[in-house]
C-alpha positions as CSV (number, residue, x, y, z in Angstrom):
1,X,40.9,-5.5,25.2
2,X,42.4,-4.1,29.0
3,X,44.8,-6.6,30.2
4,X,44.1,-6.5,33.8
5,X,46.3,-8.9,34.9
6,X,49.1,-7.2,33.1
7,X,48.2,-4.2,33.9
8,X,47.3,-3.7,37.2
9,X,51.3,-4.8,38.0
10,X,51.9,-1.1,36.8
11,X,49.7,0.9,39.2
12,X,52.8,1.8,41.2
13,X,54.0,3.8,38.4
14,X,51.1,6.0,38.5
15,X,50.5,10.0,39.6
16,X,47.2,11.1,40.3
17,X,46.7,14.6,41.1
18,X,43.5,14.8,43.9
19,X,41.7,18.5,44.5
20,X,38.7,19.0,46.6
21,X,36.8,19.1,49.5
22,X,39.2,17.5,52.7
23,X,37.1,17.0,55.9
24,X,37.5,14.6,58.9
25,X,35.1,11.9,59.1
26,X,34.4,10.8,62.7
27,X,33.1,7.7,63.1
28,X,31.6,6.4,67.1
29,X,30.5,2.7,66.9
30,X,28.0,1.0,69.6
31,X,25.0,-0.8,70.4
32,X,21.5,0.4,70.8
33,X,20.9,0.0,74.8
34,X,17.6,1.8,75.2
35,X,15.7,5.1,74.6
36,X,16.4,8.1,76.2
37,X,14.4,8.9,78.9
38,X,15.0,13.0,77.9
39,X,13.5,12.5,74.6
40,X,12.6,9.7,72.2
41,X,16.0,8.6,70.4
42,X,18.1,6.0,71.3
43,X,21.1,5.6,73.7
44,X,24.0,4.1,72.1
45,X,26.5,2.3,74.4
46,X,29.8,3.3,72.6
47,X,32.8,0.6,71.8
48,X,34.8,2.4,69.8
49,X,35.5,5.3,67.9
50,X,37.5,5.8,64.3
51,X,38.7,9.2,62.9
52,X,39.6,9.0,59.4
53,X,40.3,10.9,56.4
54,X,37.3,11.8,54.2
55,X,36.1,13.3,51.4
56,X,38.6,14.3,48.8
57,X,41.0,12.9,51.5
58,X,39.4,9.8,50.9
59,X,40.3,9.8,47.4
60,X,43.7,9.8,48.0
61,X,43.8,7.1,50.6
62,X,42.4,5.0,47.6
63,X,44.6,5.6,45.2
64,X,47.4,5.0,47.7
65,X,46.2,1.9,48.8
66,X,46.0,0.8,45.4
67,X,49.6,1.7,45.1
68,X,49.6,4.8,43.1
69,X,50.9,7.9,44.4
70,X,48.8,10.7,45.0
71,X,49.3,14.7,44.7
72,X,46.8,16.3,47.5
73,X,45.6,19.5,47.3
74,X,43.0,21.0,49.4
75,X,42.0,23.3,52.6
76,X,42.0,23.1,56.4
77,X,40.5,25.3,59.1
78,X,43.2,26.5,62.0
79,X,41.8,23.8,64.2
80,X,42.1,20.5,65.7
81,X,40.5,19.1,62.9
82,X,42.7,20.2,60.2
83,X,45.9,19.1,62.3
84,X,44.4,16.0,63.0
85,X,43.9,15.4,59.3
86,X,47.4,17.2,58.2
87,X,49.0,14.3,60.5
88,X,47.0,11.4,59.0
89,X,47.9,12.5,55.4
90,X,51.9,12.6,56.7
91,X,51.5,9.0,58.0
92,X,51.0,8.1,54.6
93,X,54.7,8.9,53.8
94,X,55.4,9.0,50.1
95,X,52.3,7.7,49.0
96,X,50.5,10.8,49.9
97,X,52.1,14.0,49.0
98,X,49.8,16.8,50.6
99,X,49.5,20.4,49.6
100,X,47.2,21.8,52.0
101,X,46.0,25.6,52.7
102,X,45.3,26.6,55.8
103,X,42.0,29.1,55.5
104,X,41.7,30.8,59.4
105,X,38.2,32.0,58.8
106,X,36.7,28.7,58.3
107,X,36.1,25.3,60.2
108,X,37.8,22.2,58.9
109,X,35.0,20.1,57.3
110,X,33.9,17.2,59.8
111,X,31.6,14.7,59.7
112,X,30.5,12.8,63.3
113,X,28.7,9.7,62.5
114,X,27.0,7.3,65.2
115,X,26.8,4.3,64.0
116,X,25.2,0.7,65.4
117,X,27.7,-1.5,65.3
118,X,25.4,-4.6,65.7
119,X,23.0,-3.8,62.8
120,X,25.3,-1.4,60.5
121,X,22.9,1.0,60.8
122,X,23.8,5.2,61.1
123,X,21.6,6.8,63.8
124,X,22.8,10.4,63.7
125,X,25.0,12.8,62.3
126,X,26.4,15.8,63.2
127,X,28.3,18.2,60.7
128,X,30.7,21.2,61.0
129,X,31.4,22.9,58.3
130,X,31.5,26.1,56.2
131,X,30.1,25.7,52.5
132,X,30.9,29.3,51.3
133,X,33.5,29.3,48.4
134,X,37.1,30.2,49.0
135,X,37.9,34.1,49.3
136,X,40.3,35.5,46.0
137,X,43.4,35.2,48.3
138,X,43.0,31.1,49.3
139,X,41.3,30.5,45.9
140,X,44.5,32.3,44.3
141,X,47.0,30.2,45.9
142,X,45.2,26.6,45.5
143,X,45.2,27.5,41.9
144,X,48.8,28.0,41.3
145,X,49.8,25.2,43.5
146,X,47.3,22.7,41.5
147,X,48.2,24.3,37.6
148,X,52.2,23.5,39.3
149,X,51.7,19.7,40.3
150,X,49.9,19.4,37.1
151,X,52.3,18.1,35.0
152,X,53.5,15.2,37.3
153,X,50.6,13.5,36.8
154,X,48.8,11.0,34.9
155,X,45.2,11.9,35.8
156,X,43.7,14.3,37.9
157,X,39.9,14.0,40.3
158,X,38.1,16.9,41.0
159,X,36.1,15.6,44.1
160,X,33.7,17.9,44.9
161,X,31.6,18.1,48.1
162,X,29.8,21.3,47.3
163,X,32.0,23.1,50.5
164,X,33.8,26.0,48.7
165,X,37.3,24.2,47.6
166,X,36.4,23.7,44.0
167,X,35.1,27.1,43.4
168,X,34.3,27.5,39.0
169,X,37.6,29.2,38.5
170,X,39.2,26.3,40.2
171,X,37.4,24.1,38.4
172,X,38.2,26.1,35.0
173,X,42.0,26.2,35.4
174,X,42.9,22.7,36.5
175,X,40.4,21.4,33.2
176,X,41.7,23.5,30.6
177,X,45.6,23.0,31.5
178,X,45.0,19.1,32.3
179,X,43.2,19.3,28.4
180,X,46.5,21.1,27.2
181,X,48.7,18.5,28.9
182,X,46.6,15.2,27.4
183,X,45.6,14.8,31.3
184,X,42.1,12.5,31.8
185,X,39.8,14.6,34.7
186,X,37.7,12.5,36.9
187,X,34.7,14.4,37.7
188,X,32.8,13.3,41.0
189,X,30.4,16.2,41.1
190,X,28.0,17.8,43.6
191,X,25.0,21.1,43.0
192,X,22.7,20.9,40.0
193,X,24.3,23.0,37.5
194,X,27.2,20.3,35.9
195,X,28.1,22.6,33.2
196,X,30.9,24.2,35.3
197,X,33.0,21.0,34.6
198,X,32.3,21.7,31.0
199,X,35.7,19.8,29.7
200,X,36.3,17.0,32.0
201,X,36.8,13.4,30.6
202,X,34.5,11.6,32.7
203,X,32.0,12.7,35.2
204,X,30.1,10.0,38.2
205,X,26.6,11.2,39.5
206,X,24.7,9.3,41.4
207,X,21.2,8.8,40.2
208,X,19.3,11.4,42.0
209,X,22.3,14.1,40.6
210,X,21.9,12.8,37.1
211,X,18.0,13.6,37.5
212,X,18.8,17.1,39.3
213,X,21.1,17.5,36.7
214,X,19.4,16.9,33.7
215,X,15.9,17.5,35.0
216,X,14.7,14.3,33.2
217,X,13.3,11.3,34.5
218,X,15.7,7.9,35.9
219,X,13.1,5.6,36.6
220,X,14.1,2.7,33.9
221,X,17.6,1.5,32.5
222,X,16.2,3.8,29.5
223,X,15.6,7.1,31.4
224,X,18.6,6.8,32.8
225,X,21.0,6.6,29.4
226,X,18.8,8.9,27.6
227,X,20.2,11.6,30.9
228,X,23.3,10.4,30.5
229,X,23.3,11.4,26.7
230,X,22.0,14.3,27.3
231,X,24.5,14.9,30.6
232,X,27.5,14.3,27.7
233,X,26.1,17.7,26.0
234,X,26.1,19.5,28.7
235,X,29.5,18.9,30.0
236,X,31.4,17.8,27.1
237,X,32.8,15.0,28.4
238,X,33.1,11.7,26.9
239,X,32.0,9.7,29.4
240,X,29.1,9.3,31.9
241,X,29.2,7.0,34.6
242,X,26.3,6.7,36.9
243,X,26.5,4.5,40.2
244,X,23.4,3.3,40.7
245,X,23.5,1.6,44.2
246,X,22.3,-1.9,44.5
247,X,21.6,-2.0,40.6
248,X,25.4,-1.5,39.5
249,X,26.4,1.1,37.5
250,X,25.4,2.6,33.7
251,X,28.6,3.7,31.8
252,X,27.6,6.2,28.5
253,X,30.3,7.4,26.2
254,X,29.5,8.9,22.7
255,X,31.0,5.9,20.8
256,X,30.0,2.9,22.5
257,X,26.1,4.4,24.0
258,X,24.9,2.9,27.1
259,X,26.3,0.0,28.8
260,X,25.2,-1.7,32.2
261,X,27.1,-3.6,34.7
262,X,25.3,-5.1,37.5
263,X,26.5,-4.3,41.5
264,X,28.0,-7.9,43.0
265,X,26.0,-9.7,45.3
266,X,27.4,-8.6,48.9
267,X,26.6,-8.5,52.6
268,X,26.4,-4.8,53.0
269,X,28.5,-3.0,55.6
270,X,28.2,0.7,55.0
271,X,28.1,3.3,51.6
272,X,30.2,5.9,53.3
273,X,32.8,7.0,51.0
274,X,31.9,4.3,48.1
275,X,31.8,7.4,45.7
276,X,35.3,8.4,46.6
277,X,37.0,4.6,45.8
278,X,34.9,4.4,42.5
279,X,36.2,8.3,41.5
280,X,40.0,7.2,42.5
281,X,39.9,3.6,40.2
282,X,38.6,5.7,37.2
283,X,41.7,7.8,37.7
284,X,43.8,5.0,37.9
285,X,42.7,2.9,35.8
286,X,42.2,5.9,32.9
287,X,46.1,6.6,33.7
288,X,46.6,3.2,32.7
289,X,45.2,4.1,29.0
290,X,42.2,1.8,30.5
291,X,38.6,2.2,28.1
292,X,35.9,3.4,30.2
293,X,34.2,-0.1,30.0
294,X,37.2,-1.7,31.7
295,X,37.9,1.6,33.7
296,X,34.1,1.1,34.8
297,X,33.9,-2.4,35.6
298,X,37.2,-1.8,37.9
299,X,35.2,0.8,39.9
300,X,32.1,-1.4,40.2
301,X,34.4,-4.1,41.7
302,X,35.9,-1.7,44.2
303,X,32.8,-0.6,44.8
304,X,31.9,-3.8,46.0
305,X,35.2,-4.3,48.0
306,X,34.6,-1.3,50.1
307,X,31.2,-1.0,51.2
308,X,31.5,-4.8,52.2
309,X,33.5,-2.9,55.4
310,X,32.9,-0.5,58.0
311,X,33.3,3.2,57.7
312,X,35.0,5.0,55.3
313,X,37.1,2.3,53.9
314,X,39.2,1.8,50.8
315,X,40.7,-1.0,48.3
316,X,43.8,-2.8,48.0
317,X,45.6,-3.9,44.1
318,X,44.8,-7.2,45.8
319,X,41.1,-6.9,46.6
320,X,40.5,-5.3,43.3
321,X,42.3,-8.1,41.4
322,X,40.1,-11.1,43.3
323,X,37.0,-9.6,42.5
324,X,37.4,-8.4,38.5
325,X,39.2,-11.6,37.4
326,X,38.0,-14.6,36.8
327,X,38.7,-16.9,39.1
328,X,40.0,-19.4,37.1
329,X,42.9,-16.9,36.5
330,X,43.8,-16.2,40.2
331,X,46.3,-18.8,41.3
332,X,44.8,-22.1,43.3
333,X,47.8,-22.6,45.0
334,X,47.3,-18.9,46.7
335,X,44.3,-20.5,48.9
336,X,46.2,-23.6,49.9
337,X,47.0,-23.6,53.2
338,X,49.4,-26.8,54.6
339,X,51.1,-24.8,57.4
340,X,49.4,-23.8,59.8
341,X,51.5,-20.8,60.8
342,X,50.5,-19.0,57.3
343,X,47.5,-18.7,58.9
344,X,47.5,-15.9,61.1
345,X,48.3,-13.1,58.4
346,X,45.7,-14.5,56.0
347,X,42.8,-14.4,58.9
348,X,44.6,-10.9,60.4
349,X,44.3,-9.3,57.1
350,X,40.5,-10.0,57.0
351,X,40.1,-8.9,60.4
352,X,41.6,-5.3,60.2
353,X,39.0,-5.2,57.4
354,X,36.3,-6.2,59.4
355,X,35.1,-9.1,57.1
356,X,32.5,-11.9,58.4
357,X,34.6,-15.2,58.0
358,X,33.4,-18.6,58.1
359,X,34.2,-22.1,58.3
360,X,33.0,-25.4,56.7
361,X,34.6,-28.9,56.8
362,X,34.7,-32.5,55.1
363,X,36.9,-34.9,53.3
364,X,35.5,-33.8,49.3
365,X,36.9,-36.9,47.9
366,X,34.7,-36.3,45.1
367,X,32.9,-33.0,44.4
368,X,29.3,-33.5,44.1
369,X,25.8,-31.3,44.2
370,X,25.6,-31.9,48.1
371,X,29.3,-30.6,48.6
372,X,28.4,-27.7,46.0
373,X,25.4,-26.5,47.8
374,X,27.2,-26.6,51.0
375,X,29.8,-24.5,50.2
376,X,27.8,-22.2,48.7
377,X,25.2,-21.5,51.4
378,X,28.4,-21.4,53.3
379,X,29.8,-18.6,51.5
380,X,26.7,-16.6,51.3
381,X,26.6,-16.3,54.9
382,X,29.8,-14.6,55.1
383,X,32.3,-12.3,53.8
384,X,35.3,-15.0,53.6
385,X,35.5,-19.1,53.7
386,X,37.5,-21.0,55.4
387,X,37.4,-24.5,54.5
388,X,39.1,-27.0,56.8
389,X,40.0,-30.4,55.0
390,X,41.1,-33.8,56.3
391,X,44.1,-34.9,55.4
392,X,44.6,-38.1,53.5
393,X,46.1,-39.8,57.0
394,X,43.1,-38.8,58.5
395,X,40.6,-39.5,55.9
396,X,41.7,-43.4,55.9
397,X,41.3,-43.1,60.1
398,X,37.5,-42.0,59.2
399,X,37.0,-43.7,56.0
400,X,39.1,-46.8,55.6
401,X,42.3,-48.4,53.8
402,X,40.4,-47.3,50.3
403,X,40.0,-43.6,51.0
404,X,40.4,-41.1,50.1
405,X,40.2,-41.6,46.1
406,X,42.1,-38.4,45.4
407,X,44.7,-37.3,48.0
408,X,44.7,-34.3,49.6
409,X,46.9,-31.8,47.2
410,X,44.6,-32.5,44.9
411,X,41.3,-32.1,47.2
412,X,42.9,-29.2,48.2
413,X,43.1,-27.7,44.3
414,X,39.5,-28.6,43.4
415,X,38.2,-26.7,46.7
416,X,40.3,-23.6,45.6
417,X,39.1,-23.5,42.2
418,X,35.4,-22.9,43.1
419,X,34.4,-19.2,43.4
420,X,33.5,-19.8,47.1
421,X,36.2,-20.9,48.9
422,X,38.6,-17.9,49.6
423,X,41.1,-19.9,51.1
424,X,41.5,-24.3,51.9
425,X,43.0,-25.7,55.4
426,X,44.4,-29.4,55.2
427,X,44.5,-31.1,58.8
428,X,45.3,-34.1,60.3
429,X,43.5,-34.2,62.9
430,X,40.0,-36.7,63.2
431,X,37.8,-33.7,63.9
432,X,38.5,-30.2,63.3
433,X,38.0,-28.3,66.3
434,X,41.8,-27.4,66.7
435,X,41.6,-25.4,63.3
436,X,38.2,-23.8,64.4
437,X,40.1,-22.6,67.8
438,X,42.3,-21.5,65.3
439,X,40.2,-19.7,63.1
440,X,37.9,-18.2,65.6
441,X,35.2,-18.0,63.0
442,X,31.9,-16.0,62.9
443,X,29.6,-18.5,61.3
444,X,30.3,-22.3,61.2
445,X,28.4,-23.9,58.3
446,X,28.1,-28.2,58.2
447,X,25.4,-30.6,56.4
448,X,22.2,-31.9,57.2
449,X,23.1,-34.8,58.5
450,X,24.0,-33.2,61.6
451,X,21.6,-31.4,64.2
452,X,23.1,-28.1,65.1
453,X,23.8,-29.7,68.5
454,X,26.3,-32.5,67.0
455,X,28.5,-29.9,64.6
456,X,32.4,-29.9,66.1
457,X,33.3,-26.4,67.1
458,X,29.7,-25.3,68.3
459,X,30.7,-23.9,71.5
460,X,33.7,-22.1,70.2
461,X,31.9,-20.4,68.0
462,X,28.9,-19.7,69.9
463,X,30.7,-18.5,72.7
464,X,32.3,-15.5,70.6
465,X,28.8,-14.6,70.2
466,X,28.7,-16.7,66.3
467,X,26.1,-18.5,65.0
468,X,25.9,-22.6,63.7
469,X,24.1,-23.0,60.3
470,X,23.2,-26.4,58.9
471,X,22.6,-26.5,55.4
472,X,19.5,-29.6,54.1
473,X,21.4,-31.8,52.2
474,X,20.9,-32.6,48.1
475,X,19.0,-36.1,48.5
476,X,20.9,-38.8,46.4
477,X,24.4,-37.6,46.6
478,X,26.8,-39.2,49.0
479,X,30.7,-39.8,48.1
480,X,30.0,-43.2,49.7
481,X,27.2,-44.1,47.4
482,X,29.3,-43.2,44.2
483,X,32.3,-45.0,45.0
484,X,30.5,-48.1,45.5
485,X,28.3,-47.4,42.0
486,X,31.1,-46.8,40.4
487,X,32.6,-50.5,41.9
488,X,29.6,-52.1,40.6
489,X,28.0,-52.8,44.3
490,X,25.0,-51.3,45.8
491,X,24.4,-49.1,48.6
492,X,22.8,-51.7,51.9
C-alpha cells in the first residue's frame, strides 16, 4: 500500500524530464454587456487579462508547484510570444530548468481565450499556431538535448499537442533510452494513431481519443475498459488511464484489469489545462515507485484541485494532500484559528486561487443533525468555510452561567474534524460581524431561524456583490432542548 503521507514529504527530491508542445495561453476575463450591433456575438467588457504558460509548459508548472523539479524541453517561434514564455519559465528559478529551441520559421503556439468571468463560461478563441512537424535540423537538436537530460531524471511526460514538437522519431528516441535507463514515460497523447508511443509506461486519453483510438465504442463503464484493453496492445504500455470528465477516471493495467474512481463533487471553474496537472502527478507520483491505483487516484485529486480555479491553473503538495487523505489524518489543530492575525495568509492564499469562500457562525456546544446540515449546505455553496465561533466568554454573555458545556478548544476541534469546515475562527465578541469584515466572504450561510433580513453581516456581504443563504432547520434539534433532557426537565 502507497504511503501518501510518507511519501509525498519526498516530492522535492524528484526530476521529471517534460517534452512537448510549449505555447502561451492568453487568457482576457469580462462580463457579457450586450450584443454587437456589427454582428450577432456578444460584447465583453474586459477586467482583466492573464498570460500564462501552457501546454507542455503547463506541465512543468505542475510539477514545480508540487515541488519537484522539472527538465523542460521544447520550441519557440522568434517572437513575442516565445520571449514572453522564455521569461515566465526563468521566473521559475531552479524549479524549472528550460531547454528551449528557437525554430524562426514558425509562430510560437498561442492560445487567446475570452472568457466570462461572471458565468465561467469561454466565448471565443483565437489560435496561432503552426502544426507541421519539426524540420531534420530542429528535430535533430531537441533529440540530443532530451536523450542528454535523460539520465537526471526520475520520470519523463511526453505531452503532446499534435503541433510538430513530438514528431515519431522524437517520440521513438526519448521511449527506447528512458526503457534502457528503468525511466517510467507518461504519455498524454493527441492524433488517432497511438501506436507511435508503442513503449511508454502509461498513456491518458480522454474518452473521445480512446474511441478515435481504438475505433470501439465508450458508451458504458464496460465499453470503455474493453478500449482500454485493447489500447494496452496497441501501445504496449502497462497502464491506461482514461479521464473521463465529470465521471472520474478508469485506470486499466494488465494485472489488476479495470478499475474506476469517481471525479469529487466540485463547483466547476474551468477544464483548461486539467490534462496537463493529471499527466505531471502520474510522473510524480510513478517517480515515487507509486502503483498506478495510487498514482491514479493522486491525479483524480488534482484534477479536482485545479479545475475548481480559473484558467490554466495548477496544484500545490498541500492541495493535493487535503483532498487524497482522509481527513481524519490531516491535523485539526491546522484549522484552528485563535489569533486573528493568522488570518490574512490563510484567506490570501485562497484568494490568489480564486476560491469561493464562505462563512457560518454559532456556539456548537453540542454537535447535532441541525448543526450538521448547516454546515454542510454551507460548504456546498462554496469552495472554502470559514466558520466563526463564540468564544466560551461570549457564549455565557448569550447563553448563561451554565454555557457552554464544552469550552471552546474543544468546540473548536470537533468543528475541524468534519469534512466541511476548512478552517474554525474563535471570537469574543457577542455577534460576529467584526470577523465577517474580516473575512470579506462571498456567501454567508445561517439557520432557519433567522429571515435573511436578521443574519449579522448581511450588508457586508451583500455589498461586495455576495449573496445570504439560510438553510431550513432539522425540526427537533436544538442544543437548548438537549441540555435540559439530558437534566431531566422539559422544554416550556
Amino acid at each position: 500500500m502507497f504511503d501518501f503521507e510518507k511519501r509525498l514529504t519526498e516530492i522535492g527530491q524528484q526530476t521529471i524530464l517534460c517534452i512537448g508542445d510549449l505555447m502561451l495561453d492568453d487568457f482576457v476575463y469580462g462580463d457579457v454587456s450586450r450584443i454587437s450591433p456589427e454582428a450577432p456575438a456578444p460584447v465583453i467588457r474586459v477586467s482583466r487579462e492573464d498570460v500564462i504558460v501552457g501546454g507542455a509548459g503547463n506541465v512543468a508548472r505542475n510539477v514545480a508547484s508540487l515541488g519537484a523539479k522539472c527538465l523542460f524541453v521544447g520550441v519557440i517561434g522568434d517572437d513575442v510570444a516565445g520571449t514572453i514564455l522564455r521569461e515566465e519559465l526563468n521566473r521559475s528559478g531552479r524549479a524549472i530548468k528550460s531547454h528551449l529551441l528557437v525554430d524562426r520559421l514558425r509562430p510560437t503556439t498561442r492560445k487567446l481565450r475570452f472568457v466570462s468571468e461572471h458565468h465561467s463560461t469561454h466565448l471565443l478563441r483565437a489560435d496561432w499556431e503552426l502544426t507541421q512537424p519539426l524540420d531534420a535540423k530542429t528535430e535533430a537538436a531537441l533529440i540530443k538535448r532530451a536523450l542528454a537530460l535523460l539520465p537526471k531524471a526520475s520520470a519523463v511526460v511526453l505531452s503532446d499537442y499534435a503541433k510538430g514538437v513530438l514528431t515519431p522519431k522524437v517520440i521513438r528516441a526519448v521511449i527506447d533510452r528512458a526503457k534502457k535507463l528503468g525511466k517510467p514515460v507518461v504519455v498524454d497523447p493527441k492524433g488517432s494513431d497511438f501506436s507511435i508511443y508503442h513503449g511508454a509506461t502509461i498513456i491518458t486519453p480522454n474518452r473521445k481519443e480512446l474511441a478515435e483510438a481504438t475505433h470501439r465504442r465508450v458508451d458504458t463503464g464496460n465499453d470503455i475498459a474493453a478500449a482500454a484493453k485493447t489500447l494496452t496492445g496497441t501501445v504496449g504500455c502497462k497502464a491506461v488511464l482514461v479521464t473521463l470528465s465529470e465521471e472520474g477516471m478508469l485506470l486499466y493495467t494488465r494485472a489488476t484489469g479495470a478499475v474506476h474512481v469517481p471525479a469529487f463533487s466540485i463547483r466547476v471553474r474551468d477544464v483548461s489545462g486539467a490534462g496537463d496537472t493529471v499527466a505531471a502527478v502520474l510522473a510524480v507520483m510513478l517517480s515515487l515507485d507509486a502503483d498506478y491505483e495510487s498514482a491514479m487516484r493522486a491525479a483524480n485529486a488534482a484534477a479536482a484541485v485545479v479545475v475548481g480555479k480559473s484558467g490554466t491553473a495548477t496544484v500545490s503538495t498541500a492541495e493535493l494532500r487535503a483532498r487524497i487523505l482522509p481527513s481524519a489524518s490531516l491535523a485539526a489543530e491546522a484549522k484552528i484559528v485563535f489569533d486573528w492575525r493568522e488570518l490574512d495568509a490563510r484567506l490570501d492564499q485562497w484568494r490568489a486561487q480564486d476560491l469561493r469562500i464562505g462563512f457560518t457562525n454559532g456556539v456548537f456546544d453540542l454537535l447535532h443533525p441541525g448543526h450538521i446540515k448547516v454546515l454542510a449546505q454551507s460548504r456546498g455553496a462554496c469552495d472554502r468555510l470559514v466558520v466563526g465561533l463564540n468564544s466560551d466568554a461570549s457564549v455565557k454573555r448569550l447563553k448563561g452561567k451554565d454555557r457552554p458545556i464544552q469550552n471552546e478548544r474543544a468546540r473548536a476541534e470537533v468543528l475541524a474534524g468534519l469534512e466541511a469546515v476548512d478552517l474554525v475562527v474563535v471570537f469574543e465578541q457577542d455577534t460576529p460581524l467584526e470577523l465577517i469584515r474580516k473575512v470579506k466572504p462571498t456567501v454567508l450561510v445561517k439557520g432557519g431561524d433567522y429571515t435573511p433580513d436578521q443574519v449579522v453581516g448581511r450588508e457586508v456581504v451583500k455589498a461586495k456583490g455576495g449573496e445570504v443563504i439560510v438553510v431550513d432547520l432539522v425540526p427537533g434539534f436544538s442544543t437548548t432542548r438537549i441540555v435540559e433532557k439530558s437534566r431531566g426537565r422539559k422544554k416550556r
